[in-house]
PASEMAR-998566 format. One record per residue (C-alpha): residue in one letter; chain; x, z, y. Coordinates in steps of 0.1 Angstrom, whole numbers, plus 5000, padded with zeros to 4 digits. Each point is the difference from the previous one (the first is absolute). Example, Ala and Ser with C-alpha at 12.3 -4.5 7.8 and 13.67 -1.06 7.14 Angstrom:
<atoms>
   aa   ch   east     up   north
    a    A   5123   5078    4955
    s    A   5014   4993    5034
</atoms>
This chain:
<atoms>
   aa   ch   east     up   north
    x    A   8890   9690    6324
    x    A   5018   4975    5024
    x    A   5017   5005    5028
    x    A   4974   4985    5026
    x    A   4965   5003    4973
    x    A   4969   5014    5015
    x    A   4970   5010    4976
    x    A   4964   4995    5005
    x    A   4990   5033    5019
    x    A   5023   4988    5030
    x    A   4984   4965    4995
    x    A   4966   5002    5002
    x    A   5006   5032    5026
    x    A   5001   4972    5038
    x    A   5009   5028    5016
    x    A   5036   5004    4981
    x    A   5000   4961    4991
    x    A   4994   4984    5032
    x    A   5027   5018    5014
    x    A   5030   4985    4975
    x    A   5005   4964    5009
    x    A   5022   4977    4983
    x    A   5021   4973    5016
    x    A   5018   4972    4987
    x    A   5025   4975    5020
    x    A   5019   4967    4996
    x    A   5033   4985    5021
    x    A   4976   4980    5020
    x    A   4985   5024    5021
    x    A   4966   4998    4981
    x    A   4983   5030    4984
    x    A   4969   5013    4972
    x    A   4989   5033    5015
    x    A   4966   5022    4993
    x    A   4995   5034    4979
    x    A   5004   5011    4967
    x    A   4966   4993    4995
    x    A   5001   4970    5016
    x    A   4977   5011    5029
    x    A   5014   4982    5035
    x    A   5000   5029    5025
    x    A   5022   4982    5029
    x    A   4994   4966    5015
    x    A   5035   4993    4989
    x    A   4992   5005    4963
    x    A   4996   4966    4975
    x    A   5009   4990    4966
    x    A   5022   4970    5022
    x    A   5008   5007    5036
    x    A   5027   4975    5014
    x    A   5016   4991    5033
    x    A   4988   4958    5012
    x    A   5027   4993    5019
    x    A   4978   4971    5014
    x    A   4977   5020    5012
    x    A   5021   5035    5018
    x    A   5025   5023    4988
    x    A   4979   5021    4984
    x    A   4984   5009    4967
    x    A   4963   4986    4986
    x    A   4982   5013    4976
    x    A   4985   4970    4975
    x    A   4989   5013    4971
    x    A   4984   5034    5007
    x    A   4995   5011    4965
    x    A   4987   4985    4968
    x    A   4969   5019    4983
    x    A   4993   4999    4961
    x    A   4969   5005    4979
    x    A   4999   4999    4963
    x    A   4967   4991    4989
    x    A   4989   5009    4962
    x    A   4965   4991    4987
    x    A   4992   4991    5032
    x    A   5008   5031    5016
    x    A   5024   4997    5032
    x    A   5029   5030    5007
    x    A   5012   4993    5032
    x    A   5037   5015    5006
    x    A   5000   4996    5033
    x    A   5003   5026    5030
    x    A   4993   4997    5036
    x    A   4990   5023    5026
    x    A   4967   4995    5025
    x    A   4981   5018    5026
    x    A   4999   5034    4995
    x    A   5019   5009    4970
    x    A   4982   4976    4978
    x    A   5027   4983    4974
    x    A   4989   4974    4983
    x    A   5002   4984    4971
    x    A   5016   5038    4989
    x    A   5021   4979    4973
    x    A   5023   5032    5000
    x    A   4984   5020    4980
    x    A   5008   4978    4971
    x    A   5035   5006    5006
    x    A   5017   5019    4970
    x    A   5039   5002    5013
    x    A   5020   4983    5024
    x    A   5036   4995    4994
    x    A   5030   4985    5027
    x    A   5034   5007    4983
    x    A   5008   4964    4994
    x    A   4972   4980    5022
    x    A   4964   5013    5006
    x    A   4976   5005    4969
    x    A   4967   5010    4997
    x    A   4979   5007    4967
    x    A   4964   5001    5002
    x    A   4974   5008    4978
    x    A   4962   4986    4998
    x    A   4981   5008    4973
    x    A   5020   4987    4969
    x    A   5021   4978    5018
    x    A   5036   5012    5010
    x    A   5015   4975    5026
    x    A   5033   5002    5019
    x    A   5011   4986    5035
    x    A   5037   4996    5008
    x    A   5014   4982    5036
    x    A   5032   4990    5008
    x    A   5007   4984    5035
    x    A   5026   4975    4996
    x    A   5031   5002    5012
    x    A   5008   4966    5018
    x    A   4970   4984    5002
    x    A   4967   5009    5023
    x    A   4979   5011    4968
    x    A   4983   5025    4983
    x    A   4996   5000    4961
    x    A   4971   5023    4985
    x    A   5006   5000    4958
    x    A   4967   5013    4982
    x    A   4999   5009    4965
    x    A   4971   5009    4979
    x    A   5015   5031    4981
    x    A   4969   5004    4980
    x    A   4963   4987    4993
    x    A   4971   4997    4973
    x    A   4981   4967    5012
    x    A   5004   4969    5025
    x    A   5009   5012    5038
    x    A   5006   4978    5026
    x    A   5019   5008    5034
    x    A   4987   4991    5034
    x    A   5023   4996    5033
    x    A   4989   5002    5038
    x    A   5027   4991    5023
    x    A   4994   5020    5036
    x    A   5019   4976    5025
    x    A   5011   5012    5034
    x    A   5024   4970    5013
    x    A   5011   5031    5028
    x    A   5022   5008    5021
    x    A   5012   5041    4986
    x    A   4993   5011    5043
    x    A   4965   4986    4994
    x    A   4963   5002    4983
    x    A   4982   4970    4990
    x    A   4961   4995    5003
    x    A   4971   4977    4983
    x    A   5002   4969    5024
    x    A   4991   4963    4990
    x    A   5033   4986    5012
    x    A   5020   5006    4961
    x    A   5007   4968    4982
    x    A   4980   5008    4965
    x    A   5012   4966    4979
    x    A   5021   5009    4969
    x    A   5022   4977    4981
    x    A   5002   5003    4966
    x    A   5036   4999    4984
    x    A   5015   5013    4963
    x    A   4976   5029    4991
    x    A   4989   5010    5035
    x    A   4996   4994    5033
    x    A   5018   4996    5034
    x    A   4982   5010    5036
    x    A   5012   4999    5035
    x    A   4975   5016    5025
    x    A   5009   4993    5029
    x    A   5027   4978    5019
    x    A   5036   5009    5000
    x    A   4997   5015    4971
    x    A   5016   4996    4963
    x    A   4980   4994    4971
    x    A   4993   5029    4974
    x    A   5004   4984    4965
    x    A   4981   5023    4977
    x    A   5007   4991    4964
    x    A   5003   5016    4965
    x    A   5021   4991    4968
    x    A   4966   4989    4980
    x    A   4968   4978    5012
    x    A   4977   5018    5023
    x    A   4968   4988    5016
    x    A   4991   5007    5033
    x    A   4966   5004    5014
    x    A   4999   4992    5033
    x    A   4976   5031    5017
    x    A   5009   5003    5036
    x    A   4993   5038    5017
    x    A   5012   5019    5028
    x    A   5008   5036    4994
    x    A   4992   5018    5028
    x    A   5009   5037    5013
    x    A   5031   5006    4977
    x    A   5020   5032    5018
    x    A   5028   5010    5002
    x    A   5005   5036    5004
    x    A   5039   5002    5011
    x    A   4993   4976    5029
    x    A   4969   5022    5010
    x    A   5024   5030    4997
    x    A   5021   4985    5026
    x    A   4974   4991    5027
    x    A   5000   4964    4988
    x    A   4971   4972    4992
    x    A   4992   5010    4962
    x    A   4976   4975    4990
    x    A   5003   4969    4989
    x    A   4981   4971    4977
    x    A   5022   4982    4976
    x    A   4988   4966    4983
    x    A   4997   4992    4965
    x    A   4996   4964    4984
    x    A   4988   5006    4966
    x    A   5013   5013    4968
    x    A   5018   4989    4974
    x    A   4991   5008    4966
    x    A   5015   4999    4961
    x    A   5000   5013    4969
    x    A   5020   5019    4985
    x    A   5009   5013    4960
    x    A   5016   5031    4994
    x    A   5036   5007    5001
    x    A   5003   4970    5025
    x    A   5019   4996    5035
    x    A   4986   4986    5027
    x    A   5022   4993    5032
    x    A   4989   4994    5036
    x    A   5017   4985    5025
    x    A   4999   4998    5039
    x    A   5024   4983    5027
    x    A   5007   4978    5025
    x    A   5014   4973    4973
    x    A   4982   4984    4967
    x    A   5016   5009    4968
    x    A   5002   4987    4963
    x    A   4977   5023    4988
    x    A   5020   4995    4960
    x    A   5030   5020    5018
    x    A   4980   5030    5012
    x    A   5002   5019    4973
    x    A   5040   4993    5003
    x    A   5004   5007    5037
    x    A   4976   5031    4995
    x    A   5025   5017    4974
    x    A   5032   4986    5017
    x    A   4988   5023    5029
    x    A   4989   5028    4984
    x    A   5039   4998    4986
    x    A   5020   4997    5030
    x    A   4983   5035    5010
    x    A   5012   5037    4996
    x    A   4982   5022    4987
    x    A   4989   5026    5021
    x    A   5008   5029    4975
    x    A   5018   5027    5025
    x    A   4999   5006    5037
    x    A   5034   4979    5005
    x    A   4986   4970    4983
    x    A   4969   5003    5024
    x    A   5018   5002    5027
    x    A   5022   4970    4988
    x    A   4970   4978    4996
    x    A   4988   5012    5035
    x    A   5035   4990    5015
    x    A   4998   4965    4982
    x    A   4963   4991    5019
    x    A   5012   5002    5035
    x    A   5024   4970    4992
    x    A   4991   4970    5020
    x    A   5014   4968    4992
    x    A   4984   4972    5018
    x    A   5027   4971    4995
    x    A   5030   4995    4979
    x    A   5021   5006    5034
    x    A   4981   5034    5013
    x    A   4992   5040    4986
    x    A   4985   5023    5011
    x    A   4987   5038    4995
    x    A   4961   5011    5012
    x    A   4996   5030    5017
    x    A   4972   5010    4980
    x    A   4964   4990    4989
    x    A   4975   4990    5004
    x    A   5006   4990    5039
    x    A   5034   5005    5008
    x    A   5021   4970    5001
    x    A   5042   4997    5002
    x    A   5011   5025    5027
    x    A   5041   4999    5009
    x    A   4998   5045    4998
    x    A   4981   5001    4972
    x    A   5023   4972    4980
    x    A   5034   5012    5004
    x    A   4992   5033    4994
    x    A   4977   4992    4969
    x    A   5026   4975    4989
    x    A   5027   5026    4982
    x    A   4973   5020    4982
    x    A   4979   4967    4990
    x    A   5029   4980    4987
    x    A   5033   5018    4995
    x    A   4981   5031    4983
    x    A   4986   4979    4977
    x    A   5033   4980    4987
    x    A   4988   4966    5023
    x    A   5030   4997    5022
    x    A   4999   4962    5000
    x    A   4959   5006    5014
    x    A   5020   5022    5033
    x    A   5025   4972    5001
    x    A   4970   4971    5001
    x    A   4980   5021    5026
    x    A   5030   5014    5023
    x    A   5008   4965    5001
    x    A   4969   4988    5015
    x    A   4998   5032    5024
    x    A   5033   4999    5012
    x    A   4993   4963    5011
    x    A   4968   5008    5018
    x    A   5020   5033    5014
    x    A   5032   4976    5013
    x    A   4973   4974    5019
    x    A   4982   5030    5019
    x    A   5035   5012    5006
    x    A   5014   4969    5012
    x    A   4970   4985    5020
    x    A   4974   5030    4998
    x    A   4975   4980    4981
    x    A   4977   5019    4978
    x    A   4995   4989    4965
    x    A   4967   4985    4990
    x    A   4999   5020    4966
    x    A   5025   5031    5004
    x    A   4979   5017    5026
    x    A   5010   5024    5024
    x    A   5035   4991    4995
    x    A   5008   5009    5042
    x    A   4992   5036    4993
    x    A   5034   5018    5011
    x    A   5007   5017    4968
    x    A   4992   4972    4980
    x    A   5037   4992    5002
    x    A   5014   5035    4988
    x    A   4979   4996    4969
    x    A   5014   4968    4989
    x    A   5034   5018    5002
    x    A   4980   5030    4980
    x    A   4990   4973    4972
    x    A   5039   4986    4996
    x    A   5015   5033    5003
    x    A   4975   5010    4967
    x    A   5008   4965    4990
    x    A   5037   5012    4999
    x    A   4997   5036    4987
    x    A   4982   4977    4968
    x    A   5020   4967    4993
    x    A   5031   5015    5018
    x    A   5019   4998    5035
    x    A   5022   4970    4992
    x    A   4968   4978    4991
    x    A   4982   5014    5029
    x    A   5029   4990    5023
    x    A   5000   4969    4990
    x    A   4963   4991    4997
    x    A   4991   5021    5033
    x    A   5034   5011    5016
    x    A   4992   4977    5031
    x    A   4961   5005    5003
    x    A   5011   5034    5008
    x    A   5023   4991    5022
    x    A   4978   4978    5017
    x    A   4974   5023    5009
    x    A   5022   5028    5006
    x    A   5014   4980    5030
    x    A   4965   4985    5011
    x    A   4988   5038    5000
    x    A   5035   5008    5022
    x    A   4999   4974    5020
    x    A   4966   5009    5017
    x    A   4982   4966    4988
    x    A   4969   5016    4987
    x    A   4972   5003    5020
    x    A   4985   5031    4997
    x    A   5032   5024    4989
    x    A   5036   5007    5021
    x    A   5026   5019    4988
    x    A   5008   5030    5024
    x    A   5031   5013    5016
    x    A   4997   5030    4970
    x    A   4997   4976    4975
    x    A   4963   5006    4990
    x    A   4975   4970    4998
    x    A   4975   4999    5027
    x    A   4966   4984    4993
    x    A   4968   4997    5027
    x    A   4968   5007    4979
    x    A   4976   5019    5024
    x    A   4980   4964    5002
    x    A   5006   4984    4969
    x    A   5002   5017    4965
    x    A   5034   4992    4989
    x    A   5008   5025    4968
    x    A   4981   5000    4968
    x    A   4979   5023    5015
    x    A   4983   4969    5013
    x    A   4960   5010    5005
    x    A   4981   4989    5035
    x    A   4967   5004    5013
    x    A   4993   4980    5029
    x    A   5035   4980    4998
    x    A   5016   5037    5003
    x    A   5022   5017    4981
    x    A   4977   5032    4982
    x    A   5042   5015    4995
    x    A   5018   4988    5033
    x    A   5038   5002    4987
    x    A   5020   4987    5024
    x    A   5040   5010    5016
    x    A   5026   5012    4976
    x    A   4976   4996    4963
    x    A   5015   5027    4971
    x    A   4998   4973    4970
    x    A   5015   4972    5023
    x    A   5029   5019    5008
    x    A   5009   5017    4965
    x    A   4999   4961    4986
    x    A   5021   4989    5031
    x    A   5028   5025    4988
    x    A   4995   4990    4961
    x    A   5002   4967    5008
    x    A   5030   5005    5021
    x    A   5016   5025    4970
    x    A   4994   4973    4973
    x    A   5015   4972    5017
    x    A   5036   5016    5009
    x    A   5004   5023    4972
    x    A   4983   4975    4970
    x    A   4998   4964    5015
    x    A   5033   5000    5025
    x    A   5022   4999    4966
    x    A   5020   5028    5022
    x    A   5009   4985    5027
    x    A   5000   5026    5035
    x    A   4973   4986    5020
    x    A   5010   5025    5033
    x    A   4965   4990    5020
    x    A   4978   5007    4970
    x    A   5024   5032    4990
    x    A   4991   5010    5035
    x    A   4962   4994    5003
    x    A   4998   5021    4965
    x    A   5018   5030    5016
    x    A   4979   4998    5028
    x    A   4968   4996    4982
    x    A   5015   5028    4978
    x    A   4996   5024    5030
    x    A   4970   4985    5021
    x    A   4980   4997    4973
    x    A   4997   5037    4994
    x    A   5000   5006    5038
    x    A   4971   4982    5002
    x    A   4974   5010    4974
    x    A   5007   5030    4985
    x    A   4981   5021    5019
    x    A   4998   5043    4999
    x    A   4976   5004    4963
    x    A   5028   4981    4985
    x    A   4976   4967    4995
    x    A   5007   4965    5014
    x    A   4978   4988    5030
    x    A   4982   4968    4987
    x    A   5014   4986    5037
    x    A   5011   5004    5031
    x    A   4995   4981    5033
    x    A   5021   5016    5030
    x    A   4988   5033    5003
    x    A   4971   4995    4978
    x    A   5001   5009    4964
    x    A   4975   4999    4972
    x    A   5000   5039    4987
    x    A   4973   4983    4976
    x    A   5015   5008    4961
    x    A   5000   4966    4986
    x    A   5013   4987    4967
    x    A   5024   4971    5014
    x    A   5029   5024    5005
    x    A   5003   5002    4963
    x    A   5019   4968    5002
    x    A   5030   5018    5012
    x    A   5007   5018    4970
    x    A   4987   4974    4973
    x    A   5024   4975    5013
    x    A   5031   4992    4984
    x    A   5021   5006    5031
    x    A   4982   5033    5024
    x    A   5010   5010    5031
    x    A   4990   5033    4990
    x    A   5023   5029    4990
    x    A   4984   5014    4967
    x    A   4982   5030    5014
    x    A   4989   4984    5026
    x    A   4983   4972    4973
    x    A   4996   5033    4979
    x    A   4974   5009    5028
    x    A   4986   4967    5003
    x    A   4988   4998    4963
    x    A   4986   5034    5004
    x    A   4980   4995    5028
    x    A   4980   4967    4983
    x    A   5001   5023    4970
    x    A   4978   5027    5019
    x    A   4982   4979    5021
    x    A   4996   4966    4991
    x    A   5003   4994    4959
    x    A   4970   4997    4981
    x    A   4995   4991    4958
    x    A   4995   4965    5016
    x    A   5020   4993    5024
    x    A   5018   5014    5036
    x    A   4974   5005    5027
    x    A   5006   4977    5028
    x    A   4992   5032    5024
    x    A   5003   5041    4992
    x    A   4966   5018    5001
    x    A   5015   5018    5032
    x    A   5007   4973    5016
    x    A   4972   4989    5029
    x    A   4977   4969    4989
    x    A   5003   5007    4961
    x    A   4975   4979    4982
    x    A   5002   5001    4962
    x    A   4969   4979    4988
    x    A   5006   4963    5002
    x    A   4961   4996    5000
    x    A   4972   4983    5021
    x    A   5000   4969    5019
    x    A   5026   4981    5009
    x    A   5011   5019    5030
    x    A   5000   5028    4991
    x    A   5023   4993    4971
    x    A   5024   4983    5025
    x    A   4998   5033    5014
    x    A   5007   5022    4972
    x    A   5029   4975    4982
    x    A   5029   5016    5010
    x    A   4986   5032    5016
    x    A   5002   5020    4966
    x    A   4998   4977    4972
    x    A   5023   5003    4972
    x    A   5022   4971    4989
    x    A   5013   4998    4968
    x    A   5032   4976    5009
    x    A   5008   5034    5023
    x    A   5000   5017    4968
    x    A   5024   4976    4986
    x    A   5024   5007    5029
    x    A   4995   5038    5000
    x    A   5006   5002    4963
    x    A   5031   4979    5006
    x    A   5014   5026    5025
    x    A   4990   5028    4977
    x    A   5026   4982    4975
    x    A   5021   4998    5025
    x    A   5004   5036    5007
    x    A   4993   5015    4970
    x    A   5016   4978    4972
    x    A   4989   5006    4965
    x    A   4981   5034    5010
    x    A   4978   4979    5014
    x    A   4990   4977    4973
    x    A   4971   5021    4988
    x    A   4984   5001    5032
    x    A   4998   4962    5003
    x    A   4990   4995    4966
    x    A   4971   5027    5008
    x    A   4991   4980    5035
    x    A   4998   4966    4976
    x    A   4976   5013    4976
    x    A   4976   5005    5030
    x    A   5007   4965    5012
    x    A   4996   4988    4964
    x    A   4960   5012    4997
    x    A   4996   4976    5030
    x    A   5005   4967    4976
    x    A   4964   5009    4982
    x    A   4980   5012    5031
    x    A   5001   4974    5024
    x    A   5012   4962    4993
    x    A   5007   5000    4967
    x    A   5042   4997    4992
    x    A   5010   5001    5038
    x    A   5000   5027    5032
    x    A   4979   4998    5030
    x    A   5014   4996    5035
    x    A   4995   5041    5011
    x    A   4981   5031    4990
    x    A   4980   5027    5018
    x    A   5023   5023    5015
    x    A   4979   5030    4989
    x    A   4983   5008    4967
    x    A   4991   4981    4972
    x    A   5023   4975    5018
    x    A   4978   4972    4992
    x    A   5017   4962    4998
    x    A   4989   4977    5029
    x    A   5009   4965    5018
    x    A   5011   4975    4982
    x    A   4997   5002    4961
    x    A   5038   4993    4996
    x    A   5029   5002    5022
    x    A   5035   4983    4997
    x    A   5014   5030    5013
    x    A   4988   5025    4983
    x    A   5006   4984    4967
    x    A   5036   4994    5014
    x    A   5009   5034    5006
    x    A   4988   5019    4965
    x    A   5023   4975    4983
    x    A   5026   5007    5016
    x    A   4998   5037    4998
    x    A   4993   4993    4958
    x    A   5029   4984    5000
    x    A   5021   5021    5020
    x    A   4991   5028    4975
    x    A   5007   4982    4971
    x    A   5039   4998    5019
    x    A   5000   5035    5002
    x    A   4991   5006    4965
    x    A   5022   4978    4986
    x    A   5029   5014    5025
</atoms>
């Protein structure tokens, strides 16, 4: 059996297949989203959903999905799937499904009667298209496929409805069609690599439902339009392949470009190889001058957190140094403008968040530690520098450097940590003063540039700061139960036990002494680490909310109030290496296998954004998150260090 093969009983069972969903990406920004049975359950699900720069900055969804029917004797099999008012599916095409196979791109093998027929996608890589390659595996007499394209021309934040005001006029070009319905929008050319006609049979489909928006206390329903169908014969043992984008194309090459993408992939035959493909879809590259690296789908766009400390694990870990170079370059030019005239960055959001600027010197120092210091020097020696100085001399606006050394950020108002949830423009985790994470990057940051960048040379003011960070650092958070307060503003602390002190031992450079990090990992291990990730607060802690569930708010009120994370696990398991060397090896490998389950339960090949923080530690948020991805390649590779040491 393959790696990433589900058999019929999951199939035809919606309950277990309308969970798994599949995603596929390109460099452009544009996506092909839906389940495994190809039943759209979010309003950001499509076959080809695509940002129109013309139009905003976000996605659209154009082609919603594209149903078959093979017709025998007269006799129509519909393979489609959607969901209606309560509970109904309908046209229940799923329970001709006979296997369904993603290792190398998404297959699925169905079975009607006598006829065997196979369905294979591949999104492309460069262009804004979806190919769809159908194969009759077997039959005893003439069939015939039928096509309806549901159109949606959306925006992925909204619903569309049955209104007068859509432009129904087709053209025909080279064995299809090509529609525009409304204003501002591209055209979809909808083709295939042999003659089709197309019977023009305009109908609104009304009351399709989706059941993750009504989940989250959103609008659910919506009525997506379809033109007509396209119809053709075909013999058995032939291909058919479909194809939908923003630009025509000579239909003679499909079957080329089909294959020459189906090549260029990896095959998804182990958990790293998953995770490799994962890493390779959050790569943005909008021009020949810019990259980029997504937070995360299906909503999450280019954050500055999320990309330098996704950009190690999703390049580096994967032997695509050249990819960090190409998208450090373009963040480290958006990162010197806000520094020099405080603009923000029209793509690289968020990029005046305070510790922004400590993980960029996270992502070089890994960046070093891989290609080696004397390259890093050179590449990045003065970006270090550079911020290093800004941060000294005072120029950011919301963080100071104290007289003890420590960084000193305002965030009662304004969430300024990852732990970024509001309700009501408030911060649901107000951490504001002296922040645990900020602090143990300051001193790593300050660590790797004189002892790894400097090239040696005695640097007494930054010598001195380290000493005195040395000591205030422990003066400030350790507190009595031998944990790290999450922060500390005057005489106010946080006594909350939060995950973020784990920084200061899975850092290269800790201002720790080893029992004292010794106590830190054991307190996450007893209060905070789950299969799935570290809790973003202990059980015993006041507020603790484990289920990210409901509407809206409440979800903003539970996502980071006991949550588990699973790029928290990544740091935890790198302490754990840390401080027990090789006898810790089977430990991490055991913690992996849990994480590995998660590639077949959820979004097929990837890792949501956060689990339940208590049992079964279901996968929520967004179907697949940079940093997630991120940190369990780093920790494979780290093991595979240790076992070759």
């Amino acid at each position: 059996m393959s790696y990433l093969e589900f058999d019929k009983t999951i199939m035809i069972n919606l309950q277990e297949s309308l969970s798994r969903e599949v995603l596929r990406t390109n460099r452009k920004g544009a996506y092909h989203c839906t389940t495994v049975v190809d039943c759209n359950t979010r309003k950001y699900h499509g076959l080809l959903v695509m940002p129109v720069p013309q139009l905003d900055n976000e996605n659209h969804v154009i082609l919603s999905s594209f149903d078959e029917t093979v017709i025998q004797h007269g006799a129509e099999f519909n393979l489609g799937l959607h969901k209606y008012k309560d509970d109904n599916f309908s046209p229940k095409g799923h329970k001709y499904i006979r296997e369904y196979n993603c290792d190398t791109v998404p297959r699925t093998l169905y079975r009607v009667g006598g006829v065997i027929f196979s369905k294979e996608k591949v999104f492309s890589m460069f262009e804004n298209r979806i190919l769809i390659k159908y194969t009759l595996e077997d039959a005893h007499s003439a069939t015939t496929l039928r096509f309806r394209p549901f159109l949606a021309f959306r925006s992925v934040n909204e619903l569309t409805y049955a209104n007068g005001n859509i432009d129904q006029s087709f053209a025909e070009i080279t064995n299809g069609i090509r529609m525009c319905l409304y204003p501002g929008y591209p055209y979809l050319y909808m083709q295939f690599n042999k003659k089709a006609s197309f019977v023009f049979e305009p109908y609104w489909y009304n009351g399709i439902e989706y059941p993750k928006e009504q989940e989250r206390g959103f609008p659910y329903q919506e009525d997506l339009y379809v033109p007509g169908y396209f119809e053709l014969p075909i013999k058995k043992g032939e291909t058919i392949i479909f194809s939908a984008g923003d630009t025509e194309v000579a239909t003679t090459r499909l079957k080329t470009l089909y294959h020459t993408e189906v090549n260029s992939r990896t095959p998804r035959t182990s958990f790293y190889n998953c995770l490799k493909n994962s890493a390779q879809q959050f790569y943005l590259r909008p021009d020949e001058k810019n990259s980029y690296l997504i937070a995360g789908y299906p909503w999450f766009k280019v954050r500055a957190r999320d990309l330098f400390y996704s950009l190690p694990g999703c390049t580096l870990s994967i032997d695509a140094p050249k990819v960090f170079e190409e998208m450090m370059d373009t963040a480290v030019f958006a990162l010197k403008d806000f520094m020099e005239s405080g603009t923000s960055d029209r793509v690289i959001k968020e990029i005046d968040q305070p510790d922004v600027l400590l993980w960029c010197i996270y992502a070089i120092q890994q960046y070093g530690l891989s290609e080696g210091m004397e390259r890093c020097r050179r590449l990045y020696g003065d970006v270090v520098e550079q911020v290093i100085n800004y941060i000294l001399d005072q120029k950011h606006p919301d963080m100071r450097v104290t007289d003890n050394g420590l960084l000193y950020a305002n965030g009662r108002d304004k969430a300024i940590t990852w732990m970024n949830s509001t309700v009501n423009g408030k911060p649901v985790v107000p951490r504001s003063g002296y922040i645990v994470e900020f602090n143990a990057l300051w001193y790593n940051a300050l660590c790797f540039y004189t002892k790894d960048l400097n090239e040696g040379k005695p640097d007494k003011r930054l010598d001195n700061l380290i000493n005195i960070i040395t000591t205030s650092f422990g003066e400030t958070f350790i507190n009595g139960y031998n944990y790290l307060f999450d922060s500390v503003t005057g005489a106010t602390v946080d006594w909350s036990v939060r995950p973020n002190m784990i920084m200061a031992v899975a850092l290269p450079y800790s201002p720790l002494e080893k029992l004292e990090q010794r106590a830190v990992l054991d307190m996450v291990t007893k209060e905070l680490r789950t299969p799935k990730g570290v809790r973003s607060l202990s059980p015993k802690s006041e507020g603790y909310r484990p289920n990210y569930i409901g509407p809206q708010t409440e979800r903003d009120l539970s996502y980071h109030q006991g949550t588990a994370w699973p790029w928290l696990l990544g740091a935890y398991l790198e302490a754990y290496l840390k401080i027990f060397g090789k006898s810790g090896v089977s430990f991490v490998e055991r913690m992996l296998i849990s994480m590995e389950e998660e590639v077949k339960l959820h979004c097929i090949g990837t890792i949501p954004e956060l689990f339940d923080g208590n049992p079964p530690f279901t996968g929520r948020g967004a179907i697949s998150f940079a940093m997630n991805v991120a940190a369990m390649l780093r920790i494979i590779r780290m093991l595979e260090k240790y076992k070759a040491d």
